[in-house]
Residue frames relative to the residue before (quaternion, step in Angstrom):
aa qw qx qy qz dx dy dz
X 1.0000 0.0000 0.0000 0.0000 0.00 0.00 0.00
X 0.6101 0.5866 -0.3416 0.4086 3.35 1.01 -0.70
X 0.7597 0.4723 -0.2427 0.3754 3.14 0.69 -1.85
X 0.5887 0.4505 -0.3556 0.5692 3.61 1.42 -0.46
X 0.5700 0.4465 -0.4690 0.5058 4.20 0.25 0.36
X 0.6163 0.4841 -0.2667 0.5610 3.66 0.69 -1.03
X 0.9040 0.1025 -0.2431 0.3363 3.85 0.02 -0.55
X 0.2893 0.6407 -0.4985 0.5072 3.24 1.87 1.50
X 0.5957 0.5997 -0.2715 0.4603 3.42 1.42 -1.46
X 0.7050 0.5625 -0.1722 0.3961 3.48 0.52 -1.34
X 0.8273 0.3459 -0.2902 0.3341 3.35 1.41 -1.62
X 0.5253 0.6702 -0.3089 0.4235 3.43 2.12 0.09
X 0.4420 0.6788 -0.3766 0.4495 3.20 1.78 -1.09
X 0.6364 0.5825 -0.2493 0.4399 4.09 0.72 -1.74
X 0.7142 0.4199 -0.3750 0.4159 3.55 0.60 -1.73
X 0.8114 0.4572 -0.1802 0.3163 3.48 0.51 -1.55
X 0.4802 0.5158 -0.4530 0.5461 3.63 1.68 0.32
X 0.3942 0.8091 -0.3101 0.3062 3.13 0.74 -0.85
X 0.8713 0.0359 0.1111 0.4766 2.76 0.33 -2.17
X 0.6026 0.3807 -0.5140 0.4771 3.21 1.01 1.10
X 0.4139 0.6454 -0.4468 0.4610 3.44 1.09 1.10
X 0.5935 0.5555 -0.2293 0.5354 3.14 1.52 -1.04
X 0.7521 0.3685 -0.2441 0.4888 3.53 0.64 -1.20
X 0.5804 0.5415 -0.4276 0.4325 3.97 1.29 -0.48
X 0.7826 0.4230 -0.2105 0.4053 3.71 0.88 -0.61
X 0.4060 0.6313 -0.5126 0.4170 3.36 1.50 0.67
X 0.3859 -0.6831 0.5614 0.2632 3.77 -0.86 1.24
X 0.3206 -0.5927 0.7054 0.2199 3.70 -0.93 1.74
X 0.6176 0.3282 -0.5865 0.4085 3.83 -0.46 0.58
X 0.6839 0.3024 -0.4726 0.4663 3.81 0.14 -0.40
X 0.5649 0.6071 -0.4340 0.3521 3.62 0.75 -0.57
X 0.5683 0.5890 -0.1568 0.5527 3.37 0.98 -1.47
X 0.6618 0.4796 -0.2261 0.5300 4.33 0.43 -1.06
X 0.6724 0.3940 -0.2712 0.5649 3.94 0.76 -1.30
X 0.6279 0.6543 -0.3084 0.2872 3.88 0.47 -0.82
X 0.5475 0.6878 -0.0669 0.4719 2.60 1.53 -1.98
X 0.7324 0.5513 -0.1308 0.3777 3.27 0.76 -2.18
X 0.5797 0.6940 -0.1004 0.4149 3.35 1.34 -1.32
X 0.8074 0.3869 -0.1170 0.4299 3.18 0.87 -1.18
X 0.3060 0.7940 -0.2142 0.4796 2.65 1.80 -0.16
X 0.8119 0.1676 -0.0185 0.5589 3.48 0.33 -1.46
X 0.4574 0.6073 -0.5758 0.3008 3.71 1.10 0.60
X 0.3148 -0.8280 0.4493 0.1160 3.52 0.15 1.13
X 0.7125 0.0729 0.0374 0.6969 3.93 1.63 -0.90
X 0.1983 -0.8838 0.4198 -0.0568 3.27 -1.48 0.95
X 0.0902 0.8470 -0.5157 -0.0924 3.62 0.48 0.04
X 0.0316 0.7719 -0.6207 0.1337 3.46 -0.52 1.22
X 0.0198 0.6472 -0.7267 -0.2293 3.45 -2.29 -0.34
X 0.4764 -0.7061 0.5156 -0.0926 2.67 -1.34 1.65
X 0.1961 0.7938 -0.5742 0.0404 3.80 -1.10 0.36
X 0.1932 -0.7816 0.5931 0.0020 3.54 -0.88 1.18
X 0.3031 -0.7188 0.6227 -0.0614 3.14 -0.74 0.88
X 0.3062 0.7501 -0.5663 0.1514 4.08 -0.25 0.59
X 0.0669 -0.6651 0.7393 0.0810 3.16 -1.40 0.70
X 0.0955 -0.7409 0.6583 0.0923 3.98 -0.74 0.98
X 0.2164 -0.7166 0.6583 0.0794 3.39 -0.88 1.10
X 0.2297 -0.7336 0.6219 0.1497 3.97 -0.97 0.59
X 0.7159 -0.4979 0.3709 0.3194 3.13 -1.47 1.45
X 0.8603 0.3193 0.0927 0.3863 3.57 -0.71 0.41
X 0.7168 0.4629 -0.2437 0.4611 3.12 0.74 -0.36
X 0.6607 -0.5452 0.3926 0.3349 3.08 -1.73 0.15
X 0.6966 -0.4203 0.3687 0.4497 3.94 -1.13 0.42
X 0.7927 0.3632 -0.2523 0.4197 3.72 0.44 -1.08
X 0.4441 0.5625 -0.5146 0.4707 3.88 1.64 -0.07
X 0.6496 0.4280 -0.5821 0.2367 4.41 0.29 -0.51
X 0.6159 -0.5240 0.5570 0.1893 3.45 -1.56 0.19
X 0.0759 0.6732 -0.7298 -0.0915 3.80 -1.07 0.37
X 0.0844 -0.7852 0.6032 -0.1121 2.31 -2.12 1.20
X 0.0441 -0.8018 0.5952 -0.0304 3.54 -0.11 1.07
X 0.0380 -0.6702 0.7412 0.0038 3.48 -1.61 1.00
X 0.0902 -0.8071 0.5799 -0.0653 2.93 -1.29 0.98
X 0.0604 -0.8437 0.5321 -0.0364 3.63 0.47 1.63
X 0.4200 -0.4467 0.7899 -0.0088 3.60 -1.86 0.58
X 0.5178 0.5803 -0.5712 0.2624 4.18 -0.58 0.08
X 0.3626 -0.4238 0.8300 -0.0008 2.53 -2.14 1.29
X 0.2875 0.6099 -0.7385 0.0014 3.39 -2.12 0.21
X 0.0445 -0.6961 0.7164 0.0174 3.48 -1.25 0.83
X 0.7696 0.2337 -0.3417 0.4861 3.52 -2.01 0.40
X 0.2011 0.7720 -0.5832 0.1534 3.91 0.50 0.92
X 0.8232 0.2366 -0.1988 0.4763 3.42 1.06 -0.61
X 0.6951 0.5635 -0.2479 0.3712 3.66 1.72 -0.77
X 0.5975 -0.6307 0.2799 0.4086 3.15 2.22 0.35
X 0.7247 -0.0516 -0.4027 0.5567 3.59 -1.50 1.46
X 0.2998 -0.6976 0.6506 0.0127 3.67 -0.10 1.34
X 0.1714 0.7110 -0.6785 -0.0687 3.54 -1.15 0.44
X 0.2486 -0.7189 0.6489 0.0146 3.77 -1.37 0.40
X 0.0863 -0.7520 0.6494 -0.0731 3.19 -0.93 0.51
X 0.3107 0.7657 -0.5536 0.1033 3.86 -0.07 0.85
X 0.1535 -0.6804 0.6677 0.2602 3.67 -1.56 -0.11
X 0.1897 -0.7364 0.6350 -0.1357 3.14 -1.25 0.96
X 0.3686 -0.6500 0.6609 -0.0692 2.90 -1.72 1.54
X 0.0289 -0.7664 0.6353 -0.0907 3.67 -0.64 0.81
X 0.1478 0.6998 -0.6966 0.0567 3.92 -0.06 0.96
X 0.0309 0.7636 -0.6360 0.1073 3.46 -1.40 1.10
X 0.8291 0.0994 0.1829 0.5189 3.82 -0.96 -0.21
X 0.7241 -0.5723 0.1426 0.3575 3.27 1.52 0.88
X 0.6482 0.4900 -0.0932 0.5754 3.14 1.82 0.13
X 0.0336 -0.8110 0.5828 0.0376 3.42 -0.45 1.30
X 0.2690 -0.7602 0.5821 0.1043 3.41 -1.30 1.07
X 0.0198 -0.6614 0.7481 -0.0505 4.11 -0.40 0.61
X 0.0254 0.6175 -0.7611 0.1969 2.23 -1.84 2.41
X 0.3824 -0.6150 0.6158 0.3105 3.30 -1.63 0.07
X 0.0350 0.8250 -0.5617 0.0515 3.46 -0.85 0.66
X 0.2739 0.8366 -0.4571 0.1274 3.43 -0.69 1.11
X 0.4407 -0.6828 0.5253 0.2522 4.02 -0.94 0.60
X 0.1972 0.7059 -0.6668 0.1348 3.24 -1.60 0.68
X 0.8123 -0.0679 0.1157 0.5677 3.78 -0.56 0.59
X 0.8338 -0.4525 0.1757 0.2630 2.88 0.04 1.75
X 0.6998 0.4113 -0.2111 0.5445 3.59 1.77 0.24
X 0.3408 -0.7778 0.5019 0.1644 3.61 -0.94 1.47
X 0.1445 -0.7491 0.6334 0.1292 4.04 -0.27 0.98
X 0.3478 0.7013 -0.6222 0.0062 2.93 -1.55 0.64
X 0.2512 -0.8899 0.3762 -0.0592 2.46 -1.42 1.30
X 0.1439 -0.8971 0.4165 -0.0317 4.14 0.64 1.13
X 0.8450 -0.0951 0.1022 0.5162 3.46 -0.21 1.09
X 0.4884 -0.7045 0.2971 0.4205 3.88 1.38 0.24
X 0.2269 0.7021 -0.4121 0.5346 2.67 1.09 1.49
X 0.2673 0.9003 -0.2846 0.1925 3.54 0.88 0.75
X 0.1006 -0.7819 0.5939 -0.1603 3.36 -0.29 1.64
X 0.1432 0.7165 -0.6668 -0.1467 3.62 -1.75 0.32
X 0.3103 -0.5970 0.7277 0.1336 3.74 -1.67 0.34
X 0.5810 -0.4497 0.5980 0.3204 2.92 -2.03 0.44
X 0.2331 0.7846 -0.5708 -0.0652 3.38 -1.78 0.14
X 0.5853 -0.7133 0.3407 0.1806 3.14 -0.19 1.32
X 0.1368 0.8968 -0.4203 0.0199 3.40 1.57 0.40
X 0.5425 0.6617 -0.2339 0.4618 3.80 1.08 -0.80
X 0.5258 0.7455 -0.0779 0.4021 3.21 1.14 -1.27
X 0.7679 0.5878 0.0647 0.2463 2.42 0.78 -2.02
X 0.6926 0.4098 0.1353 0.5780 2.79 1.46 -2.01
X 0.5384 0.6721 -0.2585 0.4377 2.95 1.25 0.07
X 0.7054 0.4633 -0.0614 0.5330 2.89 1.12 -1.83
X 0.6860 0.6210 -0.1693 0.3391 3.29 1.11 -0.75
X 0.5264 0.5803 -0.3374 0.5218 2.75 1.65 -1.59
X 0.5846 0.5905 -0.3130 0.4600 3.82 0.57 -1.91
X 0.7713 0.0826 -0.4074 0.4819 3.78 -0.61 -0.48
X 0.5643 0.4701 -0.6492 0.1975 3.67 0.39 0.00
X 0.4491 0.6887 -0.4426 0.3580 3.57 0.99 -1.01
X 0.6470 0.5869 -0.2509 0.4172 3.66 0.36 -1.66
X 0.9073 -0.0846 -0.0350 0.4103 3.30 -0.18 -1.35
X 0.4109 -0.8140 0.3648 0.1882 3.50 1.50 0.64
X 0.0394 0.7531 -0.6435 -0.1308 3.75 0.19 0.50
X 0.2068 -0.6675 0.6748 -0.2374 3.34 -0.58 2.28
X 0.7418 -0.3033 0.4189 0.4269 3.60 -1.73 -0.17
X 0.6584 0.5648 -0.4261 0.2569 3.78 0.68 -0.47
X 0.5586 0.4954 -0.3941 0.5359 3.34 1.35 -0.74
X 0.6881 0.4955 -0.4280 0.3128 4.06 0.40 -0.01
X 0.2447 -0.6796 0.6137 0.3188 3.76 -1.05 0.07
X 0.8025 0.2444 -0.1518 0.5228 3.58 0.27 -0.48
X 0.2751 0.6996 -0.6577 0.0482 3.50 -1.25 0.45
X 0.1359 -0.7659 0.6284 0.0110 3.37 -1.01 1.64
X 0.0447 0.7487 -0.6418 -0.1597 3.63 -1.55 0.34
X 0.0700 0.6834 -0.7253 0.0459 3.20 -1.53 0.88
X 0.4402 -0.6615 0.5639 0.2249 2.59 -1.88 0.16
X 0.0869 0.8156 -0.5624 -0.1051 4.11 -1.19 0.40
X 0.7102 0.3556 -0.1405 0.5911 3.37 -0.32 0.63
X 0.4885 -0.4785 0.5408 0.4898 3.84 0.74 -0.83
X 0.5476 0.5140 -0.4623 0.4714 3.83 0.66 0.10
X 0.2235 -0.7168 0.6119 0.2485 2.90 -1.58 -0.03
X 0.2741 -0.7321 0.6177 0.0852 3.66 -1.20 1.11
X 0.0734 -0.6909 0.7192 0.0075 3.81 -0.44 1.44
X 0.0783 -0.8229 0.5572 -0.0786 3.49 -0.99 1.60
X 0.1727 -0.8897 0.4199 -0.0470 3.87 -0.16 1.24
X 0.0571 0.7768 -0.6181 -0.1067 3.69 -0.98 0.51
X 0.5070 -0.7110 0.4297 0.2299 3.60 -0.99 0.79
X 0.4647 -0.5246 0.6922 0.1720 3.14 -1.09 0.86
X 0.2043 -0.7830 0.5807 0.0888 3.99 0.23 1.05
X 0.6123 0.4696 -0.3793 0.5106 4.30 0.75 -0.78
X 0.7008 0.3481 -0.3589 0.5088 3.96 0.60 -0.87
X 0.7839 0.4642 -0.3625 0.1967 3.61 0.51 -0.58
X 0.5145 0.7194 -0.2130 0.4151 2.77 1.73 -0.60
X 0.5424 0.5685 -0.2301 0.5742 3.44 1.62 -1.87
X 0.7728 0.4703 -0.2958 0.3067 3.74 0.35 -0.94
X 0.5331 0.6949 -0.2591 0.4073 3.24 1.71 -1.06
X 0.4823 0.7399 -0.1780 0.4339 2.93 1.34 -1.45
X 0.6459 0.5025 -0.2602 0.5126 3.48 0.16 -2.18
X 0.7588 0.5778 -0.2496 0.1676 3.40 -0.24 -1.87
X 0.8712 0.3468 -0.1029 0.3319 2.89 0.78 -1.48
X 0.2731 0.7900 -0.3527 0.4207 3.18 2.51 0.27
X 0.6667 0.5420 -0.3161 0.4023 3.33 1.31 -1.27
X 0.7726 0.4385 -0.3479 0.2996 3.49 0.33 -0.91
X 0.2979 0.8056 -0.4277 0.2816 3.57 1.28 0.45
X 0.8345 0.0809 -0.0982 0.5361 3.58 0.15 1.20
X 0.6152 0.5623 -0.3835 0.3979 3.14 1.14 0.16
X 0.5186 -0.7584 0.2325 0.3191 3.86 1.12 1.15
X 0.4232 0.6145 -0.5592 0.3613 3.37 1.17 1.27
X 0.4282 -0.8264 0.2715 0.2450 3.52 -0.60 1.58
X 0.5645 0.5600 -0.3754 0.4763 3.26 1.46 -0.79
X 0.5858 0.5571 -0.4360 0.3955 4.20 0.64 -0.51
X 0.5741 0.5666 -0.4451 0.3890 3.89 1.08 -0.71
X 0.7973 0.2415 0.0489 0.5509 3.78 0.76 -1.41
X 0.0917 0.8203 -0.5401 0.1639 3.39 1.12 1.04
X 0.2453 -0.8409 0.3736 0.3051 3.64 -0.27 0.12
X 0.5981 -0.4773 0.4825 0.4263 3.93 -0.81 0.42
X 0.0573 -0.7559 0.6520 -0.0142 3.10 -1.39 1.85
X 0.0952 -0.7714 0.6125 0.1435 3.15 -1.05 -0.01
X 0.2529 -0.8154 0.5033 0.1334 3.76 -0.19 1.05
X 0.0805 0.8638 -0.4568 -0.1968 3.68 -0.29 0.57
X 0.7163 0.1904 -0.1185 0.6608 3.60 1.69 -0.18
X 0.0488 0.7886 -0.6072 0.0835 3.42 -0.62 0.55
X 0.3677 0.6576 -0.5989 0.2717 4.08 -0.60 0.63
X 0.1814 0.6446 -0.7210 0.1782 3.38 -2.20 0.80
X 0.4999 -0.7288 0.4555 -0.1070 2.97 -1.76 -0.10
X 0.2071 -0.8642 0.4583 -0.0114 3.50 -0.16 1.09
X 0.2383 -0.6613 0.6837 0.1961 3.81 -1.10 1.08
X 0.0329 -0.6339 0.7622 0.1270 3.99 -0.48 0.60
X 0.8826 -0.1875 0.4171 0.1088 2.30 -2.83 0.49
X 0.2529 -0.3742 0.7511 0.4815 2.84 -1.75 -1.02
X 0.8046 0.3583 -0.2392 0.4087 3.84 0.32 -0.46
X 0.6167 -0.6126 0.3516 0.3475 3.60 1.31 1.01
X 0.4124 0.4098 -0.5846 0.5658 3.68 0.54 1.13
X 0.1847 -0.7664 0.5905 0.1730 3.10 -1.87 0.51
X 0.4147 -0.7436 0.4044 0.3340 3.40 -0.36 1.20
X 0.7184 0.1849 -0.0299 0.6699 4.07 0.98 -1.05
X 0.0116 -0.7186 0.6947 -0.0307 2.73 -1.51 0.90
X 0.1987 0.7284 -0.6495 -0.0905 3.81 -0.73 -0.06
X 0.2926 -0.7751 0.5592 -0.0304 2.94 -1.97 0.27
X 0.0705 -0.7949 0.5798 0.1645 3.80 -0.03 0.86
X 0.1338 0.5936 -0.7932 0.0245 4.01 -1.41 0.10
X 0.0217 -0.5567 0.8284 0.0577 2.65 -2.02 0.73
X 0.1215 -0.7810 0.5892 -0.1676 3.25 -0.93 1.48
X 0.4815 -0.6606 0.5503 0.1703 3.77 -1.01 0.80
X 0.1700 0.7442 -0.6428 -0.0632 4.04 -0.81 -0.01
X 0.2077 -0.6593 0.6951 0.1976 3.12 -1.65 0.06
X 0.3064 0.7731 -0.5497 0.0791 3.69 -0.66 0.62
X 0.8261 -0.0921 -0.2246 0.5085 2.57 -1.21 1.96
X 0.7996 -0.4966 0.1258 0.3132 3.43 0.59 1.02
X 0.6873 0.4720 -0.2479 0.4933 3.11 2.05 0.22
X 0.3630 -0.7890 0.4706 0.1559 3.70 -0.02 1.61
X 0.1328 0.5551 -0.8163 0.0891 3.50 -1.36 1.00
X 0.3229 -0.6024 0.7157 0.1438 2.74 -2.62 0.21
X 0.0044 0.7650 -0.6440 -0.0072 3.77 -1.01 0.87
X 0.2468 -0.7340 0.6273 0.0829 2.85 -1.77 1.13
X 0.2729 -0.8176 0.5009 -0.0788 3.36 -0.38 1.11
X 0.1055 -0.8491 0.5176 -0.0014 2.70 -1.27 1.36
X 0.1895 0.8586 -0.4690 -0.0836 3.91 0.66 0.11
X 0.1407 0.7017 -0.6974 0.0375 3.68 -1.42 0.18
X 0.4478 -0.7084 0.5146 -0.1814 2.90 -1.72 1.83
X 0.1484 -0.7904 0.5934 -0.0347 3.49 -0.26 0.99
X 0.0766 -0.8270 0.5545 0.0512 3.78 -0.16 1.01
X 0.0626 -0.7159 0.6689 0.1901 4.33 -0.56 0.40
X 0.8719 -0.1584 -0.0261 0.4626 3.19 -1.44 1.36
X 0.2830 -0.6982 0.6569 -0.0304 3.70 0.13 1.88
X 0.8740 0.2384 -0.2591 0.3348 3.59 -1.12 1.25
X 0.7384 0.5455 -0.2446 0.3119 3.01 1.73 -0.92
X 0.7115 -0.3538 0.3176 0.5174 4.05 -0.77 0.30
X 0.2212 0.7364 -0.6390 0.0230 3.83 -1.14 -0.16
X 0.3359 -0.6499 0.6808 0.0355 3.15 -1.34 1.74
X 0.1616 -0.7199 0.6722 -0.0620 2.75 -1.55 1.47
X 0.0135 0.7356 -0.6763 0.0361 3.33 -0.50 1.71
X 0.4235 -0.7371 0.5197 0.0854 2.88 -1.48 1.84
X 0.6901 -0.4782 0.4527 0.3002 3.49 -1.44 -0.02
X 0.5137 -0.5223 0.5072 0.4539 3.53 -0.97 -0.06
X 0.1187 -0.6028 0.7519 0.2393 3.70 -1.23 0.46
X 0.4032 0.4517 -0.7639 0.2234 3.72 -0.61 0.48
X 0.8064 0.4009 -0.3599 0.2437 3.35 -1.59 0.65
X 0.3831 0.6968 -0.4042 0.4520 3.85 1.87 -0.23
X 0.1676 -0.7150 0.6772 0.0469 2.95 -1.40 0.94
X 0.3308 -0.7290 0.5352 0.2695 3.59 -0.31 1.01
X 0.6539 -0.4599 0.2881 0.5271 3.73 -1.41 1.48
X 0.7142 0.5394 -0.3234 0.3071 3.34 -0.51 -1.88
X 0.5498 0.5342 -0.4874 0.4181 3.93 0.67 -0.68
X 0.8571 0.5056 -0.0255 0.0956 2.43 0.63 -2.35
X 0.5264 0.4658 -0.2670 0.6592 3.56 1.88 -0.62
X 0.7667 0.4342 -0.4096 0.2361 3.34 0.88 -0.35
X 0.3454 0.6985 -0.3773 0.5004 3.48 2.30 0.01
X 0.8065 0.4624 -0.2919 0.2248 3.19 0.84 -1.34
X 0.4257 0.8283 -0.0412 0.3619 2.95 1.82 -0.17
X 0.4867 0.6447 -0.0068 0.5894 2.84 1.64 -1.86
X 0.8474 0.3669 -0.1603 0.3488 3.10 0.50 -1.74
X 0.5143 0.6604 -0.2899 0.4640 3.15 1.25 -1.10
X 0.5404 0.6351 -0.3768 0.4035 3.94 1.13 -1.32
């Protein structure tokens, strides 16, 4: 009875080397290149999101940094087949105060709404993605921009794990945000000087090379508008059914006030 338990043990010990030989000798750069490739053609998304930041000011004392937690809800469909729409709510807790809006795109206009408070602006969001897509094509952010990439397996999942190559990511950042010059997204005019000094995370793929979770840690210098902080970031992504269609049904826009009205009420009032 033994010898027949011992050469079950042994014949499972074989199967289950086997097949973590198979999965040990997959190259985490092609893995990491197909992933990449994948996400690509995810055309709609239904996810939750969460950021974590702490901003520390130049100089300053420990109790001057800032927390910050976001917490996003979003849908978005037609990301690559064009007029992109989205549809998220969002939590913003800061400085002891949390703010919960609805925010969403649609014909070339960004709605948002904060406590029924509700305002929208053009944005060239198409544009956008466009240009982007294009320098991705160019310089492809692929496994080269990475120094480290590990796969394994736990559980029967797989865990695709990544450190940045900070000089390529930075150089690439660079590239990117060159593109959105003129394309009437306001935050791209007065973007502020980064400087990435650590960047790594991690992906749960599929069996079909989506990744349902992802997260990500960076801690990255800026300068904006002449005042120098450092943030350490923390982000991670929940994805529901990676790959599959999602309908995005939008809010009513009756009631938006377009910015220019609105700063220009606030004004008025202020008279």
């Amino acid at each position: 009875m033994m010898k027949k338990m011992i050469a079950v043990f042994l014949s499972a010990a074989l199967v289950l080397g086997a097949a973590f030989t198979a999965q040990a000798a997959e190259d985490p750069a092609a893995v990491f290149d197909r992933v990449n490739a994948k996400c690509q053609t995810m055309d709609s998304m239904d996810c939750h999101a969460g950021v974590h930041m702490v901003l520390i000011p130049d100089a300053a004392q420990p109790e001057a940094r800032i927390n910050m937690d976001v917490e996003m809800q979003m849908k978005m469909d037609r990301i690559y087949s064009g007029n992109m729409r989205y549809l998220a709510d969002t939590a913003v807790a800061a400085l002891g105060q949390t703010a919960y809006s609805v925010v969403f795109y649609d014909d070339g206009y960004y709605y948002m709404d904060t406590e029924g408070m509700k305002i929208k602006y053009p944005m060239d969001l198409d544009t956008m993605m466009a240009q982007a897509q294009s320098a991705m094509v160019t310089s492809d952010m692929n496994s080269s921009y990475m120094k480290g990439l590990t796969l394994t397996e736990e559980n029967g999942a797989r865990i695709l794990a990544y450190e940045v190559d900070t000089g390529e990511m930075n150089a690439y950042m660079q590239q990117i945000l060159s593109t959105f010059a003129g394309t009437g997204v306001p935050a791209a005019e007065g973007m502020p000087e980064i400087n990435i000094r650590e960047a790594k995370g991690a992906y749960l793929l599929t069996d079909d090379d989506y990744y349902s979770y992802a997260n990500m840690y960076m801690v990255f210098d800026m300068n904006v508008m002449g005042e120098k902080m450092t943030a350490i970031v923390l982000m991670e992504i929940d994805v529901n059914d990676p790959g599959q269609p999602v309908e995005v049904v939008l809010p009513s826009k009756e009631g938006y006030m377009d910015l220019e009205e609105y700063y220009s009420g606030l004004a008025g009032n202020a008279a």
